[in-house]
N, CA, C and O atoms as a CHARMM CRD file, in Angstrom:
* protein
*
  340
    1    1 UNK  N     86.09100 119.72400 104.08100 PROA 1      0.00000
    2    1 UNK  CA    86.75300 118.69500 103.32100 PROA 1      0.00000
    3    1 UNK  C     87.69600 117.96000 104.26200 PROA 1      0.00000
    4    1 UNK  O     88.66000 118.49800 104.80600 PROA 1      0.00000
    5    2 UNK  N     87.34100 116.68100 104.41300 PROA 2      0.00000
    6    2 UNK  CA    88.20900 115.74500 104.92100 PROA 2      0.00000
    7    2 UNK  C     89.63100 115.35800 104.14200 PROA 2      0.00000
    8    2 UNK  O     89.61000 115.89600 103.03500 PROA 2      0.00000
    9    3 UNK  N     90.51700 114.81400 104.29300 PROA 3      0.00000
   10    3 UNK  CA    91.60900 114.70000 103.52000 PROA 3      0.00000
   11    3 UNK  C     92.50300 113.62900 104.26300 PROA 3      0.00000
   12    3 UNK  O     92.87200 113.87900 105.41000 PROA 3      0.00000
   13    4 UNK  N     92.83400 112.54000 103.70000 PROA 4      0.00000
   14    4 UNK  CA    94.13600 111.81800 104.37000 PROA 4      0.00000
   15    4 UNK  C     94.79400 111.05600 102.73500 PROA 4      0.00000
   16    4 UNK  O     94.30900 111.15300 101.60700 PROA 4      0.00000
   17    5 UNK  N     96.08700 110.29400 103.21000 PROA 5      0.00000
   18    5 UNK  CA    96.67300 110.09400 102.64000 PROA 5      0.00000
   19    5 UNK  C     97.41800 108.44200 103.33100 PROA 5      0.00000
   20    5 UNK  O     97.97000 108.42000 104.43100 PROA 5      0.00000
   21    6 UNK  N     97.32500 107.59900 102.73200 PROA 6      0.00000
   22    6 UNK  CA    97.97200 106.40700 103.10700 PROA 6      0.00000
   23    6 UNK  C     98.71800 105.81000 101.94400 PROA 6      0.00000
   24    6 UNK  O     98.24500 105.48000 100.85600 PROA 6      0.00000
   25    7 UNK  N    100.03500 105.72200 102.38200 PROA 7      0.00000
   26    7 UNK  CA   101.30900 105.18400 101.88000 PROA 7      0.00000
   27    7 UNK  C    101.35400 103.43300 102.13400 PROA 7      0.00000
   28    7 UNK  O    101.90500 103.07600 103.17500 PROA 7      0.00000
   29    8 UNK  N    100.78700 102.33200 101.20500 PROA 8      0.00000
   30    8 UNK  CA   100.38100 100.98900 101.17300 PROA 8      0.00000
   31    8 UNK  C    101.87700 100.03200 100.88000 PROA 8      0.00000
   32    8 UNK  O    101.99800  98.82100 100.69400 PROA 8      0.00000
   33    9 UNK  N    102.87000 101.08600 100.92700 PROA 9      0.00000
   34    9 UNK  CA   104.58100 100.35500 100.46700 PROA 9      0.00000
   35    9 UNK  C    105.23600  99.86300 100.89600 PROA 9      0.00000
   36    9 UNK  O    106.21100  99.24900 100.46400 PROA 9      0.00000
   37   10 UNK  N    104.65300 100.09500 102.36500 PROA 10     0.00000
   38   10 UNK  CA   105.42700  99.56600 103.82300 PROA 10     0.00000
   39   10 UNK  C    105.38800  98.09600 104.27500 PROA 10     0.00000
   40   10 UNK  O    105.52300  97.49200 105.33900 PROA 10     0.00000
   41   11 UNK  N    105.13800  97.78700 102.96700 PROA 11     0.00000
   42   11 UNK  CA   105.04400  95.81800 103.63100 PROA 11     0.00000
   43   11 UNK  C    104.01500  95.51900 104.19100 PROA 11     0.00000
   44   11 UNK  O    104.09900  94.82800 105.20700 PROA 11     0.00000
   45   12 UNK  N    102.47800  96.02400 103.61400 PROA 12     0.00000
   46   12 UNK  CA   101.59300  95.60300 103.66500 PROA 12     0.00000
   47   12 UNK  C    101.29600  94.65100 102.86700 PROA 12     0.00000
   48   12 UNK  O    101.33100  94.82300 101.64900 PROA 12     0.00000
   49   13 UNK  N    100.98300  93.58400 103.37600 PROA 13     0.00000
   50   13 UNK  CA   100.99400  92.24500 102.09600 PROA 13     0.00000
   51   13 UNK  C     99.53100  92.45200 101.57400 PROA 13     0.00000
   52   13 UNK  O     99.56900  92.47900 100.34400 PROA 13     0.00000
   53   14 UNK  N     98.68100  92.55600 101.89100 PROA 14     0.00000
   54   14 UNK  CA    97.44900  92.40300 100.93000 PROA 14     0.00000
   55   14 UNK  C     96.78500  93.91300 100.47900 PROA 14     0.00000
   56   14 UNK  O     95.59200  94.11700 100.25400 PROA 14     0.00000
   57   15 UNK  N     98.16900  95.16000 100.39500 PROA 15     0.00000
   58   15 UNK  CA    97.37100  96.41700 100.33600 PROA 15     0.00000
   59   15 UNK  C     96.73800  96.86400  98.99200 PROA 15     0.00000
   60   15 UNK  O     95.84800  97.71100  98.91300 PROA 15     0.00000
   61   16 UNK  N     97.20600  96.30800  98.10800 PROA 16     0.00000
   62   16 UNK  CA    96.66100  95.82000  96.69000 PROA 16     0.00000
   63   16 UNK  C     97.20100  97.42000  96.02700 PROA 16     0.00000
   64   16 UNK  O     97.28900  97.56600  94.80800 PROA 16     0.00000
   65   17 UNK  N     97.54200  98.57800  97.01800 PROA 17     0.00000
   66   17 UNK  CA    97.77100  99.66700  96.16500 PROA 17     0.00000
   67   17 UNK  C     98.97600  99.92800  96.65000 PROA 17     0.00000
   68   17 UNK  O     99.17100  99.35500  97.72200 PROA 17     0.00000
   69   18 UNK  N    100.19500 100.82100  96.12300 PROA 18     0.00000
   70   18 UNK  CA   101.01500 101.69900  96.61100 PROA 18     0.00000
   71   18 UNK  C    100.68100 102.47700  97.49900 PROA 18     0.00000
   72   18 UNK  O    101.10800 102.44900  98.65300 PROA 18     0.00000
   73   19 UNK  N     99.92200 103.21100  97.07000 PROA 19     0.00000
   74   19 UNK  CA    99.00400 104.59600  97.74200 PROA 19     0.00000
   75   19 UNK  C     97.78300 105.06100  97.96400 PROA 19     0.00000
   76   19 UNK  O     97.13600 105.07000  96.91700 PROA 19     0.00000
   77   20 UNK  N     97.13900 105.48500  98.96200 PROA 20     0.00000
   78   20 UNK  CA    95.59600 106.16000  98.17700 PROA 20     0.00000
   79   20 UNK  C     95.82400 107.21900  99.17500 PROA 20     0.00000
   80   20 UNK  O     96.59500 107.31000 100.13000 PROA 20     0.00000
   81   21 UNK  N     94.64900 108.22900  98.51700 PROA 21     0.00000
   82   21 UNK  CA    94.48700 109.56000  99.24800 PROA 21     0.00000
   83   21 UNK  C     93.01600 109.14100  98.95900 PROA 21     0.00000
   84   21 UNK  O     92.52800 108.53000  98.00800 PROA 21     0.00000
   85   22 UNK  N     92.34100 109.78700 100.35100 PROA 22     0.00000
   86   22 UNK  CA    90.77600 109.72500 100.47000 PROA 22     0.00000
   87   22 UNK  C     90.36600 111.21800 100.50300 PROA 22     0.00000
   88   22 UNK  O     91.13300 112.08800 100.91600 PROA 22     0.00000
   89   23 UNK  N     88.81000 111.53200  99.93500 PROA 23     0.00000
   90   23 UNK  CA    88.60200 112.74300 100.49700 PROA 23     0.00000
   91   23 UNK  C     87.22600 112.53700 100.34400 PROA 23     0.00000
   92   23 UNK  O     86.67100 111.79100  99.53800 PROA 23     0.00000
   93   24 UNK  N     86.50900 113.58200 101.56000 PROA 24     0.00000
   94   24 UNK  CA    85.61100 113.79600 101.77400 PROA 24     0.00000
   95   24 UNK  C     85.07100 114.89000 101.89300 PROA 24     0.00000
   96   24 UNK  O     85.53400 115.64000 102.75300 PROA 24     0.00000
   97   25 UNK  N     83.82300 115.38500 101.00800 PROA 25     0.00000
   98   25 UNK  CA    83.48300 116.84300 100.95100 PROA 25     0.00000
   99   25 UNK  C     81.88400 116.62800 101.49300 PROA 25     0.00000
  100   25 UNK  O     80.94600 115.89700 101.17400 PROA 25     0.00000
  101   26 UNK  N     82.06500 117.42600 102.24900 PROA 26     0.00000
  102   26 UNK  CA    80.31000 117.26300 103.23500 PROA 26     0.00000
  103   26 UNK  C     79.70700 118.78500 102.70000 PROA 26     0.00000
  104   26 UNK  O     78.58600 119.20800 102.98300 PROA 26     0.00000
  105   27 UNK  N     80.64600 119.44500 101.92400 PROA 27     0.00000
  106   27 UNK  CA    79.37500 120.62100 101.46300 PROA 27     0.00000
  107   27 UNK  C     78.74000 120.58400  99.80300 PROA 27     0.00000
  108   27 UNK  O     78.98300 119.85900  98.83800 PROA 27     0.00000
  109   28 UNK  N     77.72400 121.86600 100.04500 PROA 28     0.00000
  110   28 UNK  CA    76.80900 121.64300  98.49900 PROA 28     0.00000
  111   28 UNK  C     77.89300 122.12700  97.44600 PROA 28     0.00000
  112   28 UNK  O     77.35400 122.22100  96.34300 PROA 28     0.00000
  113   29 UNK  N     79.03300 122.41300  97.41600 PROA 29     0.00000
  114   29 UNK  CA    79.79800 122.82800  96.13500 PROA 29     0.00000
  115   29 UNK  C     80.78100 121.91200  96.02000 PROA 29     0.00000
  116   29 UNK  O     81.15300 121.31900  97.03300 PROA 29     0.00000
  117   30 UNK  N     81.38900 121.63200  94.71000 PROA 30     0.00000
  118   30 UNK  CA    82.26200 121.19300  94.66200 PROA 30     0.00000
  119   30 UNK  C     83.66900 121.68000  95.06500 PROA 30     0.00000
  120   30 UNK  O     83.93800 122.87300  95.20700 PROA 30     0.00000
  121   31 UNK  N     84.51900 120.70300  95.23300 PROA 31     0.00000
  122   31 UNK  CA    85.86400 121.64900  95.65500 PROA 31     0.00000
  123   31 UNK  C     87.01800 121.08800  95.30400 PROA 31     0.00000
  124   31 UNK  O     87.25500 119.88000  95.28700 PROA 31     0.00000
  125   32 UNK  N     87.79200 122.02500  95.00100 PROA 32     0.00000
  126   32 UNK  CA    89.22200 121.52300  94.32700 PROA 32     0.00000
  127   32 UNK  C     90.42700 121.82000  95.52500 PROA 32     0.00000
  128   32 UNK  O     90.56000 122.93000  96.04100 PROA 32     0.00000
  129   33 UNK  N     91.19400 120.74700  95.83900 PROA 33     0.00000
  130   33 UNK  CA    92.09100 121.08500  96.72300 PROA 33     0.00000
  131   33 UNK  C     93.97300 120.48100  96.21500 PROA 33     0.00000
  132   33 UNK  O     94.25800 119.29900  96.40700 PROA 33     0.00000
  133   34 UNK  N     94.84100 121.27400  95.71600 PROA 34     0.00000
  134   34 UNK  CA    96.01300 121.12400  95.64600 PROA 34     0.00000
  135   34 UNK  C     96.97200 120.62400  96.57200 PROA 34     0.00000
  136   34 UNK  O     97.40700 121.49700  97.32200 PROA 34     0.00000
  137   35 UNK  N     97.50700 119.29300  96.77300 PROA 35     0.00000
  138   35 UNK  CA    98.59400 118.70500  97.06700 PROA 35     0.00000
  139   35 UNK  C    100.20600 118.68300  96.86100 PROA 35     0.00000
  140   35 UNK  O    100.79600 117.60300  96.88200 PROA 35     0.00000
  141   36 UNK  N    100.81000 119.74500  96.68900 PROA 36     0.00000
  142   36 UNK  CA   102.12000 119.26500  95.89900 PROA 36     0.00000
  143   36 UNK  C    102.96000 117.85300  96.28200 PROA 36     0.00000
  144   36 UNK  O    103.69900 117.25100  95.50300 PROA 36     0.00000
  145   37 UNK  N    102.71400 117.53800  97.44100 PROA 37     0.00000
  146   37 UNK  CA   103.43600 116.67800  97.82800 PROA 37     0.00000
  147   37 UNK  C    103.07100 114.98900  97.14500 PROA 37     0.00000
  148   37 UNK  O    103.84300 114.03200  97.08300 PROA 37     0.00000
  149   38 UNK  N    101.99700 115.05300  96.81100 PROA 38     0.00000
  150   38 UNK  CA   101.35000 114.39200  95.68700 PROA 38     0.00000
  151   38 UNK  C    101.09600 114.20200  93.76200 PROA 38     0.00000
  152   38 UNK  O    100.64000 113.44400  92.90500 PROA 38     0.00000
  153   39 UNK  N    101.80500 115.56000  93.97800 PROA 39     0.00000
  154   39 UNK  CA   102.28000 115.48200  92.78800 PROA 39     0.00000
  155   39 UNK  C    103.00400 114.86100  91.38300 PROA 39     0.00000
  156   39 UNK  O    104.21500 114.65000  91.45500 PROA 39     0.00000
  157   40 UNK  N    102.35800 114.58400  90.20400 PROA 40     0.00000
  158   40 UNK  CA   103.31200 113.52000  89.80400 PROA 40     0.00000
  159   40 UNK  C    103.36700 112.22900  90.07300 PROA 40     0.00000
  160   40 UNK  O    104.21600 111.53300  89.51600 PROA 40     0.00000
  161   41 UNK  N    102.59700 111.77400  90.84500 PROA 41     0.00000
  162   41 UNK  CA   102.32200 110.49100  91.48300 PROA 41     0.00000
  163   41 UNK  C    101.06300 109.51400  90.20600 PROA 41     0.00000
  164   41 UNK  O    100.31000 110.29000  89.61700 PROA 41     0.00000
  165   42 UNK  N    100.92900 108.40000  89.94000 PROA 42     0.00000
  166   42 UNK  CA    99.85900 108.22800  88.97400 PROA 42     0.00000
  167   42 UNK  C     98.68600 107.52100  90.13300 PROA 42     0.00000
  168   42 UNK  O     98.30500 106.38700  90.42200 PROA 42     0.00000
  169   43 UNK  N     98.44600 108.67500  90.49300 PROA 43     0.00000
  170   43 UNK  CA    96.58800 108.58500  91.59800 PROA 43     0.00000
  171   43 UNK  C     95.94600 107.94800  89.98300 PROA 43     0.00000
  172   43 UNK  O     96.57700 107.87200  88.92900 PROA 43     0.00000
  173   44 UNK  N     94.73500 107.61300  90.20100 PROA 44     0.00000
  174   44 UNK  CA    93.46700 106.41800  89.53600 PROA 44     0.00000
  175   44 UNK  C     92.44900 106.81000  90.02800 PROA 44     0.00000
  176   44 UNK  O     92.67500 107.09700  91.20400 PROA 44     0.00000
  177   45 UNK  N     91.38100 106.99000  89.74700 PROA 45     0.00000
  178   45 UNK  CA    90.00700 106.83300  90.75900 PROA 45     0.00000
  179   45 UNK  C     90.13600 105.53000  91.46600 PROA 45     0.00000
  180   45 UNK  O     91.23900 105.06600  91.17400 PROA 45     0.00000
  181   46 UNK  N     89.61900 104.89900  92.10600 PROA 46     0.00000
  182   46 UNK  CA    89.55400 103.43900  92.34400 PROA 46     0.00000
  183   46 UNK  C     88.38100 102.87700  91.64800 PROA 46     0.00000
  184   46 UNK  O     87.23300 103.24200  91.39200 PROA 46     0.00000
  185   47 UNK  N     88.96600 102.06700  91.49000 PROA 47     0.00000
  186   47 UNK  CA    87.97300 101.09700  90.43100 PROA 47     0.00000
  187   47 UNK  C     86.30100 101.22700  91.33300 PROA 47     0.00000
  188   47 UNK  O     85.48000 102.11200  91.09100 PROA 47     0.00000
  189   48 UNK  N     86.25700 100.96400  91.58000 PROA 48     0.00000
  190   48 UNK  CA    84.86200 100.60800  92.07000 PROA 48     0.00000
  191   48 UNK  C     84.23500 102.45300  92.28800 PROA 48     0.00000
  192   48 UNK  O     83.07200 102.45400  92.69000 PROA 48     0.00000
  193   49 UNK  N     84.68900 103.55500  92.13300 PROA 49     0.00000
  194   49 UNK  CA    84.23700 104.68600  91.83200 PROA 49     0.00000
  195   49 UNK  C     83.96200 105.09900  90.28100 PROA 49     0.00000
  196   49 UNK  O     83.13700 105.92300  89.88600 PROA 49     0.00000
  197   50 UNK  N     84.84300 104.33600  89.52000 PROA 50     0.00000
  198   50 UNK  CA    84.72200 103.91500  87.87700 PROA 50     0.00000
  199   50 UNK  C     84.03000 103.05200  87.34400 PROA 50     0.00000
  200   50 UNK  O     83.82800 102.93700  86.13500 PROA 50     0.00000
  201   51 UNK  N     83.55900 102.29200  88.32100 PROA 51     0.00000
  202   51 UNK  CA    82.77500 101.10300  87.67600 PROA 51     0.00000
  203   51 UNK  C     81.86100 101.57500  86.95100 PROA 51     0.00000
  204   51 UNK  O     81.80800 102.76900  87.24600 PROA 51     0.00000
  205   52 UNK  N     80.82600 101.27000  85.88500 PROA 52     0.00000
  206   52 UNK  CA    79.03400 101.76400  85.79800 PROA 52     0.00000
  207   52 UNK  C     78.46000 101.20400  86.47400 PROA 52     0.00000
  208   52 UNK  O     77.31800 101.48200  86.10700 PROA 52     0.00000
  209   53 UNK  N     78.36600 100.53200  87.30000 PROA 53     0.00000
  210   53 UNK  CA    77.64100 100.08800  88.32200 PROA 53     0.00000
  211   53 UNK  C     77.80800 100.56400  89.60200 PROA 53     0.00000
  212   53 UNK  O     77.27300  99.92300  90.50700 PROA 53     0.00000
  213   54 UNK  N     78.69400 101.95400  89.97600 PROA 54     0.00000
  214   54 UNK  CA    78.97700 102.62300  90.84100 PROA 54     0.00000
  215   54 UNK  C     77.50400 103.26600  91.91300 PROA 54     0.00000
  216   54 UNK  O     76.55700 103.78000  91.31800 PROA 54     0.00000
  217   55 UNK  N     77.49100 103.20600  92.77600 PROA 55     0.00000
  218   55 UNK  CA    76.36400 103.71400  93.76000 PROA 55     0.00000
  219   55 UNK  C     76.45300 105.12100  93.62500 PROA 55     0.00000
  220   55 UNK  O     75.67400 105.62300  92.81500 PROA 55     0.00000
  221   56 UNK  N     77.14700 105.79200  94.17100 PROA 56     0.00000
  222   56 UNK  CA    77.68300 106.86900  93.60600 PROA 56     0.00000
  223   56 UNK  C     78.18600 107.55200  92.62000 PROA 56     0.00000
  224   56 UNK  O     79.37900 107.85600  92.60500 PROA 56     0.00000
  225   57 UNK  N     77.26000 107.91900  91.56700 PROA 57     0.00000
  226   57 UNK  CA    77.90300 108.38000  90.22800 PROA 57     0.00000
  227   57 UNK  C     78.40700 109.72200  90.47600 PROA 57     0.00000
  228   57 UNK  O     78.95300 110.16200  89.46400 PROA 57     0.00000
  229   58 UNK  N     78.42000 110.48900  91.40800 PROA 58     0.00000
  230   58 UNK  CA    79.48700 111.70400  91.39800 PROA 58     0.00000
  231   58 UNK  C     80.63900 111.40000  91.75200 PROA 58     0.00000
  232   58 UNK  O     81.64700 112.10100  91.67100 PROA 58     0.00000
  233   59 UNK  N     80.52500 110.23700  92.20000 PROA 59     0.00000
  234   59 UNK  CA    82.45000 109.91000  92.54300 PROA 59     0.00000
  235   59 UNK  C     82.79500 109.82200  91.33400 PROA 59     0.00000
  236   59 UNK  O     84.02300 109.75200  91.30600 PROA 59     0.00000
  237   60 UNK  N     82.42100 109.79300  90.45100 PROA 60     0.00000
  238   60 UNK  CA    83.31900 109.08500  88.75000 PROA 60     0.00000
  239   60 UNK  C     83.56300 110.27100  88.42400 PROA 60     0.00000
  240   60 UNK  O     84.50300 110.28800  87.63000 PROA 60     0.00000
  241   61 UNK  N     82.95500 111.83800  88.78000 PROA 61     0.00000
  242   61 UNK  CA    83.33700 112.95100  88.44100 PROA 61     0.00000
  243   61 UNK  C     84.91400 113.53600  88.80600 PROA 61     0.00000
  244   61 UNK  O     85.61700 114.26900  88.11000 PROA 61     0.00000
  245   62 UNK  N     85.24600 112.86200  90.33100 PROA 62     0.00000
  246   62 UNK  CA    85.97900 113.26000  90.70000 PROA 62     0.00000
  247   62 UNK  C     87.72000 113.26600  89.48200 PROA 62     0.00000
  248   62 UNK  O     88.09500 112.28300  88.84100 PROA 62     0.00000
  249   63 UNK  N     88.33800 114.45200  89.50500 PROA 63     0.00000
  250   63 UNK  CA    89.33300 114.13500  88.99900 PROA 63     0.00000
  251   63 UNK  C     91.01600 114.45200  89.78500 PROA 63     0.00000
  252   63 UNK  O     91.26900 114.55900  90.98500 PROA 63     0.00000
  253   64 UNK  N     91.83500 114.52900  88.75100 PROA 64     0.00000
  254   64 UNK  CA    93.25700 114.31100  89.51200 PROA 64     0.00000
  255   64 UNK  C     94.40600 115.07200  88.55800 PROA 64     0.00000
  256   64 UNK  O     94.62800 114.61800  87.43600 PROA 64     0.00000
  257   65 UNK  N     94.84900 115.79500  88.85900 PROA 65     0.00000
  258   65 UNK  CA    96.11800 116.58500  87.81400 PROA 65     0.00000
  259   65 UNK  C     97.08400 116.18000  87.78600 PROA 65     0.00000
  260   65 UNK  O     97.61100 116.78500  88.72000 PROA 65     0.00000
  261   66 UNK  N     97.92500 115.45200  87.33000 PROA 66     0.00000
  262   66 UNK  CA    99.30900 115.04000  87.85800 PROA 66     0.00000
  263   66 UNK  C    100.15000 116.13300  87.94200 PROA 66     0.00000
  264   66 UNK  O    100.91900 116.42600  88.85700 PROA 66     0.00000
  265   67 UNK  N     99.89000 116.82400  86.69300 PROA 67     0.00000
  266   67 UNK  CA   100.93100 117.89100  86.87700 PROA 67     0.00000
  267   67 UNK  C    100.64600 119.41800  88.24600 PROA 67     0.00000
  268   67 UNK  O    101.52200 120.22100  88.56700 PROA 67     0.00000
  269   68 UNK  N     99.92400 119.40600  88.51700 PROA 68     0.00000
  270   68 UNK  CA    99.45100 120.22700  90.04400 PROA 68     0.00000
  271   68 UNK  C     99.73000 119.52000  90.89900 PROA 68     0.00000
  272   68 UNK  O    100.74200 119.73100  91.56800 PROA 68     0.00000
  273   69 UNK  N     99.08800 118.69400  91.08300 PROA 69     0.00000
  274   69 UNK  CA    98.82300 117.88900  92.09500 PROA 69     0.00000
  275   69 UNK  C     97.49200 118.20500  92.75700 PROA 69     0.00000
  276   69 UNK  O     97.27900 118.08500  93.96300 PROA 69     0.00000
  277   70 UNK  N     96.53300 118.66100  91.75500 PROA 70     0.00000
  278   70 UNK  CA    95.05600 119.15300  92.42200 PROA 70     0.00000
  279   70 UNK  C     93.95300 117.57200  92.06600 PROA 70     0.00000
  280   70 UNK  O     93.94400 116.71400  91.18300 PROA 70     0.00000
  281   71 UNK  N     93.30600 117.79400  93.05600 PROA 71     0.00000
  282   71 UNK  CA    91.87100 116.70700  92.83100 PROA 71     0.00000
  283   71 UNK  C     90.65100 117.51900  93.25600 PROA 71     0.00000
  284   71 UNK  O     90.56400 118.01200  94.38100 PROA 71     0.00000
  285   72 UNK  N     89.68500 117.64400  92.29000 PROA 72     0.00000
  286   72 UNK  CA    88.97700 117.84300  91.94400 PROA 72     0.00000
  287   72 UNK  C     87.79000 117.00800  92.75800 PROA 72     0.00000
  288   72 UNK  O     87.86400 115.81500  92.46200 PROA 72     0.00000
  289   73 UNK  N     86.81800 117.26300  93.60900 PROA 73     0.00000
  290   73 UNK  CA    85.58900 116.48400  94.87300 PROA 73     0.00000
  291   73 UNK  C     84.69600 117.14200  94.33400 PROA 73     0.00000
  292   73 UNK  O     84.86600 118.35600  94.22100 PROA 73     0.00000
  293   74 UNK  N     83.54100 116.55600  93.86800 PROA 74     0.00000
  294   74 UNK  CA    81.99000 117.03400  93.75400 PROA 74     0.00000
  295   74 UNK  C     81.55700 117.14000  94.87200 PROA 74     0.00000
  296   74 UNK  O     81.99900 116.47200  95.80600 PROA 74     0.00000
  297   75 UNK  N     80.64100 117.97200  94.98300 PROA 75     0.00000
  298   75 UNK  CA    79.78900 118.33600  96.31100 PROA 75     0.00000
  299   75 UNK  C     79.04700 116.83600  96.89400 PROA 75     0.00000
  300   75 UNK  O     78.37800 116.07000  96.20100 PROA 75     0.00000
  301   76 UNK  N     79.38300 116.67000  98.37900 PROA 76     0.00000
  302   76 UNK  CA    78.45800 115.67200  98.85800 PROA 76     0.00000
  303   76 UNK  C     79.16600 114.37800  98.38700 PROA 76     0.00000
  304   76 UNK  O     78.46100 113.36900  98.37300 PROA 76     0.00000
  305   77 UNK  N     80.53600 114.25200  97.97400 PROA 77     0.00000
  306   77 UNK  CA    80.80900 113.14500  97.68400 PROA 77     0.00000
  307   77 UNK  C     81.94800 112.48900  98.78900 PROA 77     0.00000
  308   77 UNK  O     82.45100 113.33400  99.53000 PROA 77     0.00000
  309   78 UNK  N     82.44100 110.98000  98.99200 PROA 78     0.00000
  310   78 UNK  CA    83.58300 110.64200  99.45600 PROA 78     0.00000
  311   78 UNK  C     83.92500 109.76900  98.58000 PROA 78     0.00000
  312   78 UNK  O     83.33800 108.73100  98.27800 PROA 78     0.00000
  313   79 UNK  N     85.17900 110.33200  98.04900 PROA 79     0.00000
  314   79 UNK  CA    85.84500 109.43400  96.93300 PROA 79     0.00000
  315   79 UNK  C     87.24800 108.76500  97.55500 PROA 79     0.00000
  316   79 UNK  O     87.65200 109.03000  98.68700 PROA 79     0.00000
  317   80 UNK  N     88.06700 107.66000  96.43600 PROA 80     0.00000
  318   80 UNK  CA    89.28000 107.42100  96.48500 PROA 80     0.00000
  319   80 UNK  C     89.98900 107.59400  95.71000 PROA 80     0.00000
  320   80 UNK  O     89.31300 107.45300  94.69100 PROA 80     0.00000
  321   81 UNK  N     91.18000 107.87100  95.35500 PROA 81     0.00000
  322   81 UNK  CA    92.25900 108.09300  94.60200 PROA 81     0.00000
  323   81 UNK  C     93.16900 106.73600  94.82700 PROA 81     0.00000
  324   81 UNK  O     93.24000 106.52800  96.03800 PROA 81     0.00000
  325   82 UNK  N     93.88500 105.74900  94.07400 PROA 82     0.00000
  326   82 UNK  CA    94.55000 105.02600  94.39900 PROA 82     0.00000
  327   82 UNK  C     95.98400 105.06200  93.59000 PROA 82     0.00000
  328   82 UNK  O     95.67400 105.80500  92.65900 PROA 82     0.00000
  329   83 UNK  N     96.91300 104.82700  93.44500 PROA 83     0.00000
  330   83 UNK  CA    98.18200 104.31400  92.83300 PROA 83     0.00000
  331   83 UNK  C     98.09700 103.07500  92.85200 PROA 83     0.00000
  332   83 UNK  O     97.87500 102.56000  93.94800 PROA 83     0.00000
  333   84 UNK  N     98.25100 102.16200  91.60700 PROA 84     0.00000
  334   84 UNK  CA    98.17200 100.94800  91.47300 PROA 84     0.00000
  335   84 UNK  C     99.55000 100.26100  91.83100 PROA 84     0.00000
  336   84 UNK  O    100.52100 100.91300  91.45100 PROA 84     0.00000
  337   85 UNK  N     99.75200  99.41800  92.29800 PROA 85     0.00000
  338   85 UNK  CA   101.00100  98.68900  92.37100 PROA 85     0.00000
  339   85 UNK  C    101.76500  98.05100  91.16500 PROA 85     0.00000
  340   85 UNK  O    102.82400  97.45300  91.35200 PROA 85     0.00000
């Protein structure tokens, strides 16, 4: 599982989000990985992983706890998490 985190608050003029965390799971299971430091934060799928017209319909699986701070990756997927501005 890949994992990063970008903070969009810093006077990025066209970052369209506060925040996103990316992740990437290259194996056959799904996997859940806990953040506290993320916690409480209002993560989103990103729209275009929500769309129905999504390429990837296991990204729409992916989910997000606020109160953990866990997100939830289907196997074989790379999703986004965003905070809307």
């Amino acid at each position: 599982m890949i994992v990063g985190d970008i903070d969009g608050s810093g006077g990025y003029a066209d970052a369209n989000f506060q925040e996103l965390a990316y992740f990437i799971n290259v194996d056959k299971t799904a996997h859940q990985i806990v953040i506290p430091q993320l916690a409480a934060k209002a993560f989103a799928l990103h729209p275009v992983h929500a769309a129905a017209s999504a390429a990837d319909t296991r990204a729409a699986q992916a989910t997000y706890d606020a109160a953990t701070g866990t997100f939830s990756v289907p196997a074989r997927t790379a999703v986004v998490f965003v905070v809307p501005q």
